[in-house]
C-alpha positions as CSV (number, residue, x, y, z in Angstrom):
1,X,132.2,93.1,35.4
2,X,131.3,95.2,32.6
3,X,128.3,93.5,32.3
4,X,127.4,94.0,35.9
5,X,128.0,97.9,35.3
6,X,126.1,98.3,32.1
7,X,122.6,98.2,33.5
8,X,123.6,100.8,36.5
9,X,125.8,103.0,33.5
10,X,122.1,103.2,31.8
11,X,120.2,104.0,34.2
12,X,122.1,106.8,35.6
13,X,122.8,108.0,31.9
14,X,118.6,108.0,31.6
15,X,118.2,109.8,34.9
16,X,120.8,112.1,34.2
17,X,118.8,112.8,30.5
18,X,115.1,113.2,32.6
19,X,116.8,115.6,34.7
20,X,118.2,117.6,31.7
21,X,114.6,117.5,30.1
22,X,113.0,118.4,33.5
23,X,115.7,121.4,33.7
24,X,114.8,122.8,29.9
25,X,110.9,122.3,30.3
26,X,111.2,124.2,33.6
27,X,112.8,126.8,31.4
28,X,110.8,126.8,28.5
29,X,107.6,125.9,30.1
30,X,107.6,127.1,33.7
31,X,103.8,127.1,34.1
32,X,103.2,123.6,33.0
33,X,105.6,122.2,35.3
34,X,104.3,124.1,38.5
35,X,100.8,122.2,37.5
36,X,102.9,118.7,36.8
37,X,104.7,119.2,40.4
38,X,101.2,120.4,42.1
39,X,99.4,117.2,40.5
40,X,102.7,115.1,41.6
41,X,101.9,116.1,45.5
42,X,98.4,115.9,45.4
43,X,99.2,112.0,43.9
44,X,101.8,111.5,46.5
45,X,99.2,112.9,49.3
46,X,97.3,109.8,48.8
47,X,99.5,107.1,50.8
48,X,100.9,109.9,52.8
49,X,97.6,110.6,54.2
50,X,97.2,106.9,56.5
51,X,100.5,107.6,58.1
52,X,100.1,111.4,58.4
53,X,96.5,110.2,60.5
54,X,98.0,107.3,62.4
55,X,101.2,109.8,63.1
56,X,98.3,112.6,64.8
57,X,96.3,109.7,66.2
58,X,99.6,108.2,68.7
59,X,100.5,112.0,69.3
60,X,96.8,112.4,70.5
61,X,96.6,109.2,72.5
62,X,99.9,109.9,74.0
63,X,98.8,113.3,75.3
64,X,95.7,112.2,76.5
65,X,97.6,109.6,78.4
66,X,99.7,112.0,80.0
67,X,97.0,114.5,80.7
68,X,95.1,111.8,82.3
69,X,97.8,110.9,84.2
70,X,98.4,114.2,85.3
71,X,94.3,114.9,86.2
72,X,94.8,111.5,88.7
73,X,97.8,112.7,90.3
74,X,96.5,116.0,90.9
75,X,93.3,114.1,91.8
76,X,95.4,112.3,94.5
77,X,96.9,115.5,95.9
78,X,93.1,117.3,96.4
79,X,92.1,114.5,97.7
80,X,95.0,114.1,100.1
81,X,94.5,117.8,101.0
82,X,90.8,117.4,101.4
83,X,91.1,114.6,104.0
84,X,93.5,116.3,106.2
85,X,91.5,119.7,106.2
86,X,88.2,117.8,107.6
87,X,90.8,116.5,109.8
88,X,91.8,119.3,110.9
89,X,88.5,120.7,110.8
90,X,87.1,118.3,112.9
91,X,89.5,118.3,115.9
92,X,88.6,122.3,115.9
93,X,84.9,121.7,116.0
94,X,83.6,117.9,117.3
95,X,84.6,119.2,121.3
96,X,86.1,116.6,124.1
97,X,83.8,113.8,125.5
98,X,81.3,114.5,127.8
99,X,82.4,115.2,130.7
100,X,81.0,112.6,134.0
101,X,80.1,116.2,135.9
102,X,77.2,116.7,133.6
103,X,76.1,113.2,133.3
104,X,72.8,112.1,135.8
105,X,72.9,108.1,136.5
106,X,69.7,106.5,135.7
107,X,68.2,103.2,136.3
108,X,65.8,101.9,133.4
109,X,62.6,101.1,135.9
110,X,60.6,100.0,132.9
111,X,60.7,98.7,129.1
112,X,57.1,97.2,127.9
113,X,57.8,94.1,125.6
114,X,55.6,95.6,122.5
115,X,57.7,99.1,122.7
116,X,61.3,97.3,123.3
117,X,62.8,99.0,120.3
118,X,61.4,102.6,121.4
119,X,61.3,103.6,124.8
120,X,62.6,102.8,128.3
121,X,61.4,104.4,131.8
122,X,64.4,105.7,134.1
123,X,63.9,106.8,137.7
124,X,65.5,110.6,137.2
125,X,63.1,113.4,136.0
126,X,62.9,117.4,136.9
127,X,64.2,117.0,140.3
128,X,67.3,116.1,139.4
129,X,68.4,118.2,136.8
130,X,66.4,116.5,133.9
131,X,65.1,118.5,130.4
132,X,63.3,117.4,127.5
133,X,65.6,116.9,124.5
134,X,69.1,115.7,126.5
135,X,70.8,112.6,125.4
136,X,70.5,109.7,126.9
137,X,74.3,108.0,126.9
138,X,75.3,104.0,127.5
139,X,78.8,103.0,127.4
140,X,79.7,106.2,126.2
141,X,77.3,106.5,123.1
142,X,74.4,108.0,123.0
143,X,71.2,105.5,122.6
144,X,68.4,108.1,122.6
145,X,67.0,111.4,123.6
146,X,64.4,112.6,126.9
147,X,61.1,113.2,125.6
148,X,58.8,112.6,128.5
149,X,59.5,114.4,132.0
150,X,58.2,114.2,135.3
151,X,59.2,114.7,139.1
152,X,61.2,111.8,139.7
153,X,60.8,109.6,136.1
154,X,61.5,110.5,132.4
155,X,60.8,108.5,129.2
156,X,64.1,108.2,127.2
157,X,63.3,107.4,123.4
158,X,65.5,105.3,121.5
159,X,67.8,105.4,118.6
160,X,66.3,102.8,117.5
161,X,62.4,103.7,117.7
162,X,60.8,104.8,113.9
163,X,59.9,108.4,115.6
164,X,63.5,109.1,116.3
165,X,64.9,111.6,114.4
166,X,68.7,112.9,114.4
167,X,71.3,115.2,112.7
168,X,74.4,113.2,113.0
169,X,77.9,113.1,111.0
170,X,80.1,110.6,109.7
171,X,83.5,111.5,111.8
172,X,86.0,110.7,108.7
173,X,84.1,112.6,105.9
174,X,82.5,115.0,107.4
175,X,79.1,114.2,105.7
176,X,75.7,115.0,107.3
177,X,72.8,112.4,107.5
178,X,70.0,111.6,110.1
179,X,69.7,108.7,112.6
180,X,66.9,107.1,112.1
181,X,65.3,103.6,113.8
182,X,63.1,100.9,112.2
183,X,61.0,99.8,115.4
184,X,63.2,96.3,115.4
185,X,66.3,96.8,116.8
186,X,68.2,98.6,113.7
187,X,69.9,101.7,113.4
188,X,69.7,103.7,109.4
189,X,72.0,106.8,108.6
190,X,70.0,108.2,105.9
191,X,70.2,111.2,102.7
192,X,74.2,109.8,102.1
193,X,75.1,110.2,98.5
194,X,75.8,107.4,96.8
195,X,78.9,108.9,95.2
196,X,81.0,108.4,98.2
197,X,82.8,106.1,99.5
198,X,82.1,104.7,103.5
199,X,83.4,102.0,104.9
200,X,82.4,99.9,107.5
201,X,83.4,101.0,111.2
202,X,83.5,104.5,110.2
203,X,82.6,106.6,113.5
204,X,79.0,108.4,113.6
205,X,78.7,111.1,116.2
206,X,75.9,113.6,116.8
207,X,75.8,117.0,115.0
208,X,75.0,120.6,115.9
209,X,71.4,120.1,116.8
210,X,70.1,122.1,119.8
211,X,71.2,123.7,123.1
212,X,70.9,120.3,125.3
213,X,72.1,118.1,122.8
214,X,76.2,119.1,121.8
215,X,78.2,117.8,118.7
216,X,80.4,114.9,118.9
217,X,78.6,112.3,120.9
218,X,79.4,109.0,119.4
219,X,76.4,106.9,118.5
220,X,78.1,104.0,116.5
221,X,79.8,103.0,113.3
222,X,78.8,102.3,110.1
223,X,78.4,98.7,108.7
224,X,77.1,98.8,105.5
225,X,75.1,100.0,102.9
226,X,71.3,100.1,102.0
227,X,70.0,99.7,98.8
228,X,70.1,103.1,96.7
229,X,66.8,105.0,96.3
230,X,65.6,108.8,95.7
231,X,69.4,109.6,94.8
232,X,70.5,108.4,98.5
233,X,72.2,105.5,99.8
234,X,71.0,104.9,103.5
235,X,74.2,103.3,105.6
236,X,73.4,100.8,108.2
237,X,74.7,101.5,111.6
238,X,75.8,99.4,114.8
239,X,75.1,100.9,117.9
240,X,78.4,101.1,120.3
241,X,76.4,100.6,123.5
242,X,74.4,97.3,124.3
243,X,70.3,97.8,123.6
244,X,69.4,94.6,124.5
245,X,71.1,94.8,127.8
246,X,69.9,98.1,129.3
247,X,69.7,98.0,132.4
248,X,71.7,101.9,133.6
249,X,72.4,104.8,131.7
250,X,73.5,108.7,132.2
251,X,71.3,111.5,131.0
252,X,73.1,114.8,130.1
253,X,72.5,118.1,131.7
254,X,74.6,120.7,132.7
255,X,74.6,122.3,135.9
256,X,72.8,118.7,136.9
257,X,72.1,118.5,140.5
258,X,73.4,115.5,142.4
259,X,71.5,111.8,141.6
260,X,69.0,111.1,144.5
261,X,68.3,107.1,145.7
């Protein structure tokens, strides 16, 4: 046992002797031992240094992680809160279907093979209530616009002709594009940034345009997307009324006079 205790008995009698020596040098010498403790910390600095770094690194990392996590939850809430004002925005502005009071039945009296994609011929012009510019609507979505009118005929293009031009919106994000045809039976919603997000049977309706031509006419729905160029990402739409089947259609006008045979 004693031999067990000697080497503990020495070295606490030899710490208890560098702690009298430290204690009198601090007395006698109190300059040299602020330098010896300075050149102590800067030694012990050294290995402190990694885990001081990796200590400020994981309290960094774990902020950011919170911060981000906070950024996507507020991110969430915006975006929550942005959806239900164009919502709401929307039902205030896009106004009820068209009423059947201001619609004139037509009868397509003529489609030339070469132009199927651009114009038809219907048997209703000035006579009957008529104008240049109204939409012409199938199956309740619009498939073109007046451009020619006589007496008792009128040239309807359609949406589907290269020349037609349109202002139209996408119902669920409220972005703004314009209808435009390729001459072959296909329908483009162009100038949508790429950024955002559509998805395929999102509703496109008709925008603010023009005195004959009212907002929120459906056209069709988007189903899918072009290739990206300029900065825009053209979406391709499906028509909701049946082009190659065109045989009747109804021609807005208000204050339209009764359809003659």
């Amino acid at each position: 046992m004693v031999n067990k205790l000697n080497p503990i008995l020495v070295s606490s009698l030899l710490a208890l002797l560098f702690g009298l020596m430290t204690l009198w040098a601090s007395y006698k010498f109190p300059a040299a031992v602020r330098v010896a403790v300075d050149n102590v910390g800067v030694f012990l600095s050294y290995p402190e240094r990694p885990a001081q770094e990796i200590r400020t690194l994981v309290q960094a990392t774990g902020n950011w992680v919170m911060e981000r996590k906070s950024l996507q939850d507020r991110n969430r809430e915006l975006e929550v809160e942005n959806l239900a004002l164009r919502t709401a925005l929307q039902n205030v502005t896009i106004p009820s279907p068209v009423s059947t009071s201001e619609l004139i039945g037509a009868r397509v009296t003529l489609r030339y093979p070469e132009a199927w994609w651009k114009e038809v011929r219907v048997n209703r012009g000035s006579l009957h209530g008529v104008r240049v510019g109204a939409p012409a609507i199938s199956d309740g979505y619009m498939i073109g616009k007046v451009v020619r009118v006589g007496e008792d005929y009128s040239w309807v293009e359609l949406i589907t002709s290269s020349s037609f031009m349109l202002a139209a919106v996408v119902n669920e994000t409220w972005d703004l594009g314009v209808i435009n045809g390729d001459d072959r039976g296909n329908v483009w919603l162009f100038y949508m940034p790429p950024e955002r997000e559509f998805r395929r049977g999102m509703m496109i309706s008709t925008a603010m345009v023009g005195d004959y031509l009212p907002p929120g006419i459906p056209i069709g729905r988007i189903w899918g997307s072009g290739e990206t160029r300029d900065g825009f990402t053209p979406q391709s739409v499906a028509s909701g009324a049946h082009l190659t089947q065109l045989y009747n259609l109804q021609i807005l006008s208000s204050g339209a006079e009764g359809a003659r045979n």
